[in-house]
C-alpha positions in Angstrom: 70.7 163.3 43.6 71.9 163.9 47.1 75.0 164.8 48.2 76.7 164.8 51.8 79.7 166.2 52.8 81.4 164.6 56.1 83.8 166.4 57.9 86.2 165.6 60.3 85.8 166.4 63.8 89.0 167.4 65.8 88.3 164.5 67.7 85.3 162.2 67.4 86.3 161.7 63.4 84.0 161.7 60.4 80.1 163.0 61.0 77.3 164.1 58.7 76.7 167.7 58.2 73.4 167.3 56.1 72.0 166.2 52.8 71.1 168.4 49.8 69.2 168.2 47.1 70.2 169.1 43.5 68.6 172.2 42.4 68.7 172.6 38.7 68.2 175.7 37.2 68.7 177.4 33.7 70.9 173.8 33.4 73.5 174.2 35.6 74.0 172.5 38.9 75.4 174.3 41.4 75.9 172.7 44.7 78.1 174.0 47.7 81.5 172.1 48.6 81.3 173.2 52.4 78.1 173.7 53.3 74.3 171.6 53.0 70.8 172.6 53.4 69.1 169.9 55.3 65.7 169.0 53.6 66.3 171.3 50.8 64.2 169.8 48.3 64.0 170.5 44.7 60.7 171.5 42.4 60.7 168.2 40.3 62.7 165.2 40.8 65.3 164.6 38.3 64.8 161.5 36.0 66.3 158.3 36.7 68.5 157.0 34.5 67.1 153.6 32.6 67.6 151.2 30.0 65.9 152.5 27.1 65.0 148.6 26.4 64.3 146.4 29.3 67.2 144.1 29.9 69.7 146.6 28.4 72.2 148.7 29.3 71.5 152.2 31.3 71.5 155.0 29.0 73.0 158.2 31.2 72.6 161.5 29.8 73.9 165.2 31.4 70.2 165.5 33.7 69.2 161.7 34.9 70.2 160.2 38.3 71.9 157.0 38.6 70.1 155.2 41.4 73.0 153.2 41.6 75.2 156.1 42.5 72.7 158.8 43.4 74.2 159.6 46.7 78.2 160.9 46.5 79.6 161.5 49.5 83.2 163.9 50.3 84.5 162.5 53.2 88.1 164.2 52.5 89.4 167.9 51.3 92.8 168.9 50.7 95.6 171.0 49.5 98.6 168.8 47.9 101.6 170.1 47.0 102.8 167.3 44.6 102.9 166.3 42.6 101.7 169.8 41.5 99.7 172.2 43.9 96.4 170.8 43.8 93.1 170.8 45.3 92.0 167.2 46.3 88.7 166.4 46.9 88.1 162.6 47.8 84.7 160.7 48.9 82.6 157.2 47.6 78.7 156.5 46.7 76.8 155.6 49.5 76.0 151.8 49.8 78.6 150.8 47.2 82.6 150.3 47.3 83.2 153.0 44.9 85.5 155.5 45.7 86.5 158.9 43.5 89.1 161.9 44.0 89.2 164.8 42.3 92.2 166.4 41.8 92.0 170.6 41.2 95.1 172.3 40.0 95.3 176.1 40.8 93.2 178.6 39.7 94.9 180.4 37.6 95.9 177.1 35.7 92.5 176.0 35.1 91.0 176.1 31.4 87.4 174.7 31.8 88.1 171.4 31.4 88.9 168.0 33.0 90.4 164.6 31.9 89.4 161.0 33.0 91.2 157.9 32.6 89.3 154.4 33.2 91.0 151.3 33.5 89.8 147.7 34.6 92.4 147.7 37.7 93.1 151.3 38.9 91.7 152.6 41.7 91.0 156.1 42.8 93.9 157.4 43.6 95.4 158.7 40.0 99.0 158.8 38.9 101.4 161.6 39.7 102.0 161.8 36.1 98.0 161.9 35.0 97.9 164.9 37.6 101.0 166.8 36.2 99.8 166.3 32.6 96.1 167.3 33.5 97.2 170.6 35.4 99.9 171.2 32.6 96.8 171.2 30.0 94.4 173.2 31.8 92.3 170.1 33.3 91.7 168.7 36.7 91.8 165.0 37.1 88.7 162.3 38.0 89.7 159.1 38.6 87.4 156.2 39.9 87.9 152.5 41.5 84.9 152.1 39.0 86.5 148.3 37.3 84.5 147.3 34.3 81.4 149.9 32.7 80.9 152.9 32.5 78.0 154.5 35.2 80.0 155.2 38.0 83.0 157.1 36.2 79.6 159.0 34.2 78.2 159.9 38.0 81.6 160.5 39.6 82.1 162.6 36.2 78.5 165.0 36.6 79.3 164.8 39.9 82.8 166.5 39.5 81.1 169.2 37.8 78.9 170.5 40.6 82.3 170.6 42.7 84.5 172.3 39.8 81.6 175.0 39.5 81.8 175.6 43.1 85.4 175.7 43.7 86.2 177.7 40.9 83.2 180.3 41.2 82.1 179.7 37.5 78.8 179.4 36.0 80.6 178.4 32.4 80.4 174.9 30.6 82.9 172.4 31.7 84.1 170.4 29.0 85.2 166.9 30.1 87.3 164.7 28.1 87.4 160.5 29.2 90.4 158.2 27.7 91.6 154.4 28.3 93.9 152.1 26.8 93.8 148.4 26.7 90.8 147.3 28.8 89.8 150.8 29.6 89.5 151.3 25.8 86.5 149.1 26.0 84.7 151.4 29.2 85.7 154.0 26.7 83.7 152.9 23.8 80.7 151.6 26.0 80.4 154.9 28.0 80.8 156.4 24.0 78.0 154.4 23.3 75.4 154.6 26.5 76.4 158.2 27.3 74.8 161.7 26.0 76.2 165.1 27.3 78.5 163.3 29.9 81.9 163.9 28.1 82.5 165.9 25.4 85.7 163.9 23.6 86.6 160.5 23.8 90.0 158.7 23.2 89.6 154.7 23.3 93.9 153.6 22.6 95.3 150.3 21.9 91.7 148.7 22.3 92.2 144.9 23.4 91.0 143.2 20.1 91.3 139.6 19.1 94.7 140.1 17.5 96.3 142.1 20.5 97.3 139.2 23.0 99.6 138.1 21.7 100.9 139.8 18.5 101.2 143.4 19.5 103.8 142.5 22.0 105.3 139.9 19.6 105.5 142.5 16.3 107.6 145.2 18.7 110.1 142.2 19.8 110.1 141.5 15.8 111.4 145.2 15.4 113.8 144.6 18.6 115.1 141.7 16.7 115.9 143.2 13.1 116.0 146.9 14.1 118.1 147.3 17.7 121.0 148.7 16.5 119.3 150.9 14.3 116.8 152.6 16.6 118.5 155.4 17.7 119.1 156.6 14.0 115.1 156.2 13.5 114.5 158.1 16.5 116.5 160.8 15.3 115.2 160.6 12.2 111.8 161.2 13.8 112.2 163.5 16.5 111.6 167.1 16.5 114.6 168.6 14.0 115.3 165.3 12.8 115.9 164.6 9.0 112.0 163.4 9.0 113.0 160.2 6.6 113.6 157.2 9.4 114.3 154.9 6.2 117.8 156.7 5.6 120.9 154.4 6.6 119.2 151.1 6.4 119.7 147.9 4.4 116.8 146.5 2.2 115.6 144.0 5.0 115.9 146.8 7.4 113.7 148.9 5.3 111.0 146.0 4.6 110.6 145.1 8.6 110.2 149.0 9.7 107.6 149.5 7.3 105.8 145.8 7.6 105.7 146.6 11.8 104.2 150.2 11.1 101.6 149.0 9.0 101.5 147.1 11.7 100.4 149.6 13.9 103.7 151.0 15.3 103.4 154.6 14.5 106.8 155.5 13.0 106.3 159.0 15.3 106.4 156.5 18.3 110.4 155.5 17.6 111.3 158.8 19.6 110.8 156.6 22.7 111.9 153.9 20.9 113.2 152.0 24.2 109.5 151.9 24.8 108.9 150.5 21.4 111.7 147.7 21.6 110.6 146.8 25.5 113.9 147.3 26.5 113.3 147.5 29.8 110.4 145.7 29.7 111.9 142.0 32.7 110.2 139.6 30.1 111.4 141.1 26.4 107.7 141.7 25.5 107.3 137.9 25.5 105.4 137.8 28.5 102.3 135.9 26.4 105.1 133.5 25.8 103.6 130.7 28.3 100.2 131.0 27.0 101.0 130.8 23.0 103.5 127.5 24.2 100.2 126.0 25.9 98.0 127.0 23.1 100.1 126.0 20.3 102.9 124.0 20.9 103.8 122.4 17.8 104.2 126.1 16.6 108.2 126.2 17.6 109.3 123.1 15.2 107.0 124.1 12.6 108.9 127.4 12.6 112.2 125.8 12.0 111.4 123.0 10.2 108.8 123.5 7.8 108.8 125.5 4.3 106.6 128.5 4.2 108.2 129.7 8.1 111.2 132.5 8.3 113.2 130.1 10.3 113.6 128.3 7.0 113.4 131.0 4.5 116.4 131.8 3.0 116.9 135.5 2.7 118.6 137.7 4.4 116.0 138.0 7.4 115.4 134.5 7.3 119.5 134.5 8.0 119.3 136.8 10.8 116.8 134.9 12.9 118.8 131.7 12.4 122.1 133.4 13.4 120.2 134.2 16.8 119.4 130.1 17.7 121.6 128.9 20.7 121.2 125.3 20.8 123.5 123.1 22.4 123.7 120.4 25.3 126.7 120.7 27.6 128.3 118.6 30.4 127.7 119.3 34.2 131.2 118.7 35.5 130.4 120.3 39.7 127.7 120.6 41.2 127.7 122.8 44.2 124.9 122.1 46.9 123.4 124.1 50.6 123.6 122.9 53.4 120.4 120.2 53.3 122.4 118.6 49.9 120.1 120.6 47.7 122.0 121.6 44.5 122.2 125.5 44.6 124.8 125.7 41.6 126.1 123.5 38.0 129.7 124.3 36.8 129.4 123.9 33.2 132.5 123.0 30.7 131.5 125.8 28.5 128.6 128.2 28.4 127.2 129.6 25.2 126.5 133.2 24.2 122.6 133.8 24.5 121.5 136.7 22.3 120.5 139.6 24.6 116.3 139.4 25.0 116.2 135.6 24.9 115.3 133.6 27.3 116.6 129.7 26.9 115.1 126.8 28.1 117.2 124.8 30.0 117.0 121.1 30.0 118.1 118.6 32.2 119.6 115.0 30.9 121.0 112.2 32.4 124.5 110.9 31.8 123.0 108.0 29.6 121.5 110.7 27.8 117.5 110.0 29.3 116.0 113.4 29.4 115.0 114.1 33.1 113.2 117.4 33.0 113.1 121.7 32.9 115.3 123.4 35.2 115.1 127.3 35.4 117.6 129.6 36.5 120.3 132.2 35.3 123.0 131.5 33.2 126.7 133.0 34.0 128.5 133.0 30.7 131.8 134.5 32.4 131.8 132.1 35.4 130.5 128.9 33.1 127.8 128.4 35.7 124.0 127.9 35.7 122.5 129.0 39.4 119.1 127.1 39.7 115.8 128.9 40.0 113.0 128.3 43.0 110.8 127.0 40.2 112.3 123.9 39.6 111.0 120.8 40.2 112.1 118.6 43.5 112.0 115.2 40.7 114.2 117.2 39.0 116.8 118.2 41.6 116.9 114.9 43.6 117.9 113.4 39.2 121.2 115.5 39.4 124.3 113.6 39.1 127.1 115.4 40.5 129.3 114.3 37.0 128.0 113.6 33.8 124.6 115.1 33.5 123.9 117.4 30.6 122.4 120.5 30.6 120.4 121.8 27.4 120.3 124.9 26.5 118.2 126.5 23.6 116.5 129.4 22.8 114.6 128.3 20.1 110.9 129.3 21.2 112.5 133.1 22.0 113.6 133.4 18.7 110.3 132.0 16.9 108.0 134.0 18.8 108.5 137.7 17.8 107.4 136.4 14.1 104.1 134.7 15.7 102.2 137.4 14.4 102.9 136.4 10.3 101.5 133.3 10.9 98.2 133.8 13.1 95.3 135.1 11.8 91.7 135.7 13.2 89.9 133.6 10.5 88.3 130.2 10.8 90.4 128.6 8.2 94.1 128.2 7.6 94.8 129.6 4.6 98.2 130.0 2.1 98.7 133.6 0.5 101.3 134.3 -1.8 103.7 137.1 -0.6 104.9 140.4 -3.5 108.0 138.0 -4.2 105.3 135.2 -5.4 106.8 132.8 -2.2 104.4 130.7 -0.3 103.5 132.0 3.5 102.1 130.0 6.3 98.9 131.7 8.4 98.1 129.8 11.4 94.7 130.0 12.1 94.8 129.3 16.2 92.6 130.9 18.4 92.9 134.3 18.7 91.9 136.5 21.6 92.2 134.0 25.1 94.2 131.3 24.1 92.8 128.2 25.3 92.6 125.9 22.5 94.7 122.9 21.7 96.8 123.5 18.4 94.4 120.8 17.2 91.6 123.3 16.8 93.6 126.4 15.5 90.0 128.0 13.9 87.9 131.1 15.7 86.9 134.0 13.8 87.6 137.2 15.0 83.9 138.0 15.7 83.8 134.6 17.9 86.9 135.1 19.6 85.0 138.1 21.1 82.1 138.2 23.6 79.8 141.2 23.9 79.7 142.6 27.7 76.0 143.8 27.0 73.4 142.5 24.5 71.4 146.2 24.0 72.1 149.5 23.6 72.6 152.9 21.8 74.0 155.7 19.8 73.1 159.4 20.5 73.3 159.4 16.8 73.2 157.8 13.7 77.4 158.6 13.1 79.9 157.4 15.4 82.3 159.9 16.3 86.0 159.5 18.0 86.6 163.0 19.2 90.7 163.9 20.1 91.1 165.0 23.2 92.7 168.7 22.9 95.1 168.2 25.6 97.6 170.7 24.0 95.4 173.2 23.6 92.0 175.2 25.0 88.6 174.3 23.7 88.9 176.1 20.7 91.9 174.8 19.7 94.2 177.5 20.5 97.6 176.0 21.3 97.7 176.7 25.3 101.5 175.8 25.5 104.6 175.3 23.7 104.2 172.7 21.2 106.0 170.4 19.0 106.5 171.0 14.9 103.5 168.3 14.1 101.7 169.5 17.2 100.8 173.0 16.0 99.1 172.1 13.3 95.1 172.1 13.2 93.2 168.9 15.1 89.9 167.6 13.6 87.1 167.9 15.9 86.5 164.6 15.2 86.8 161.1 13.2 83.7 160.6 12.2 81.9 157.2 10.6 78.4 156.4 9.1 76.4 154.1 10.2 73.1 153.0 8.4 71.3 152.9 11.8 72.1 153.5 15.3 74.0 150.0 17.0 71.9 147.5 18.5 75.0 146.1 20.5 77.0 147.9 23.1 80.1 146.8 21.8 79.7 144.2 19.0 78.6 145.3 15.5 81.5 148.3 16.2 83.9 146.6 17.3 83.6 143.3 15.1 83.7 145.3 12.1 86.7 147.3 13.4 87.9 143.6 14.2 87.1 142.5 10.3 88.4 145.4 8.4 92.2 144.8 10.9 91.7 141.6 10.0 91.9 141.7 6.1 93.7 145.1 6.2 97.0 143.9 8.5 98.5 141.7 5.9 98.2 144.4 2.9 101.8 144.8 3.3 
């Protein structure tokens, strides 16, 4: 590997100070961060790093060199004061676009180890946050504009190394922890899987299976719907000092949705933030998938509150509840207030419905003979019975408004149906009609899961279909797969390295281990499938 470091001139800018070659010895790399030895040259070449099957992906371990990213260079060094006192080393790969920083927290702070997030879309400069909680925890920070794989946040990683050993004057082993959520919980398993001696702990979270877009949103609006008023007594419940039982206070249907959405995979730890939970400040209600489940299955909003099987015509108490949410009513346009160019800007309404808080109606347009004319969208002003029209409605539309007599629509019925989506879609190529504890019929859509892009016509995909591998080949370093936690509350050895909280302090597993008969043959596939198939028939066990 070579490595330059450019330095800024006080006047003519950026310019090369020399090239040096890794020397490796007794298995630690130590290379300068200020100065180069032009035409050093090492003993032996390191190894390249290769497919260990043509066509497949590159295995990396602690000693190859990618030649992809064999060349970092640091182009920029500085002390930063926020959003802690850090160290910031910044620089890219020669003849690619990919950039790294490195973020260093004081000495003193420093515990031998470092923590990388990888994400589809971030780039290389990391959060304030990611910073704080690194230095807070003993770790710098190494963040990439890698996008999808794996090799350049493994080189950026190595790399890292060389420059923590130098800055910090130590010769000990630095332990390096990698972690991503959603899409970045897919680099995360593949660098788990193509990776040997790169990172020592891995922490793939919220990984973006077939059943994520869009249910997980859509089970956390469920809990909004049954279980707003009630969160702050679960948080309570939960939080540090807190009674510990989050099922104290609440009604039978109360009780049966908090434990259906945790085995749905809200942890019941995670109501202390529970206006994360509920998306309570989340613009679109977490039913920003709304669009997409409309286009993919649009019959799905009359099924729901028509058809036997659905809540919307259960009758029990929950079935009650999301009834008692519908808004549904048509009302008469009696002004209509218009800009300068005649355009209407404004519709005074003879009385404006109540819209539960979190839904969002559609809004309707119909002529005074009743004809529908088309969508409007806009903001509704209960107090001032007005609706004040939205840039996204259509010019047909507009030009249709009568200044008397037209009706407007308004119902929320899609807003309400959709946070129960989730009871009714299932990963599995048939439809299929199980039989609840109670002995009642219930309805499982099988639509598409994953992308939605299918008509409601062809609601069948398996969740192994639904999913594409990104590489055909590769391997495990062994023949168990391991998910290591990251210690982030604690040093190496697990010694708590800060205050923490009750269920903190007690002992971590190194790791969450399971067997596999032989090592993968897919990068991502047999792994995640089967993770996919036991979710699959495991979600429902309610």
């Amino acid at each position: 590997m070579s490595i330059r470091h450019n330095q800024p001139r006080p006047s003519s800018g950026p310019r090369r100070i020399g090239r040096l070659l890794c020397t490796i010895a007794l298995g630690v790399v130590m290379v300068s961060a200020m100065v180069t030895i032009p035409g050093a040259r090492v003993a032996a070449e390191p190894a390249l790093c290769v497919p260990p099957a043509a066509g497949g992906p590159v295995w990396v371990n602690a000693d190859c060199v990618d030649p992809e990213f064999d060349t970092p260079v640091i182009d920029q060094v500085e002390d930063v004061a926020t959003p802690v006192p850090h160290h910031r080393v910044s620089g890219y790969f020669e003849g690619t676009d990919k950039r790294f920083n490195f973020y260093f927290p004081a000495k003193e702070k420093w515990q031998g180890r470092f923590f990388q997030l990888v994400y589809p879309l971030v780039d290389e400069n990391a959060e304030p946050g990611d910073i704080e909680f690194g230095a807070d925890s003993g770790a710098y920070t190494v963040q990439t504009n890698g996008g999808s794989g794996y090799r350049v946040d493994a080189a950026a990683a190595k790399f890292s190394e060389q420059v923590a050993a130098d800055y910090y004057g130590t010769t000990e082993t630095i332990h390096g922890y990698l972690w991503g959520g959603s899409g970045g919980s897919y680099q995360t398993i593949g660098a788990m899987e193509n990776t040997v001696g790169v990172w020592d702990g891995a922490v793939p979270f919220i990984p973006g299976v077939p059943a994520s877009i869009p249910n997980f949103f859509f089970i956390r609006a469920f809990a909004r719907m049954v279980l707003h008023d009630k969160a702050p007594q679960i948080a309570d419940a939960v939080s540090p000092g807190g009674s510990g039982d989050p099922y104290a206070g609440l009604d039978p249907t109360e009780r049966s949705v908090l434990t259906e959405v945790t085995k749905l995979g809200i942890p019941l730890r995670a109501w202390e933030d529970y206006s994360y939970v509920l998306g309570l400040d989340d613009e679109q209600g977490l039913l920003g998938f709304a669009d997409a489940v409309r286009g993919a299955d649009p019959g799905y909003v009359e099924d729901f509150w028509n058809l036997p099987g659905y809540l919307g015509t259960e009758q029990s108490p929950l079935g009650e509840l999301f009834r008692a949410a519908v808004v549904d009513e048509t009302v008469t346009i009696t002004r209509v207030e218009r800009d300068g160019r005649n355009a209407p800007t404004e519709l005074i309404l003879d009385s404006v419905p109540v819209v539960p808080e979190y839904t969002r109606p559609d809004f309707v347009l119909y002529a005074p003979d009743g004809t529908e004319v088309g969508s409007l969208t806009g903001v509704l002003d209960p107090a001032g019975r007005s609706f004040a029209i939205g840039s996204g409605s259509s010019d047909d539309v507009l030009r249709a408004i009568d200044d008397v007599g037209a009706r407007l629509r308004i119902d929320n019925r899609w807003d309400v149906a959709l946070p129960a989506y989730a009871r009714y879609q299932v990963p599995q190529r048939e439809a299929s009609t199980l039989s609840t504890s109670t002995g009642k019929a219930t309805v499982r859509r099988s639509i598409r899961s994953g992308p939605l892009r299918s008509a409601r016509a062809s609601r069948q995909v398996s969740a192994a279909a639904a999913y594409t591998p990104a590489r055909s080949t590769g391997r495990l370093s062994s023949s168990r797969i391991c998910w290591t936690p990251m210690p982030f509350r604690g040093t190496a050895t697990g010694t708590p390295a800060r205050s923490a909280k009750p269920w903190e302090k007690t002992s971590m597993p190194t790791s969450v281990c399971g067997s596999t008969t032989t090592p993968t043959t897919s990068a991502h596939g047999p792994i995640v499938s089967s993770t996919i198939a036991e979710f699959s028939s495991r979600r429902y066990a309610m």
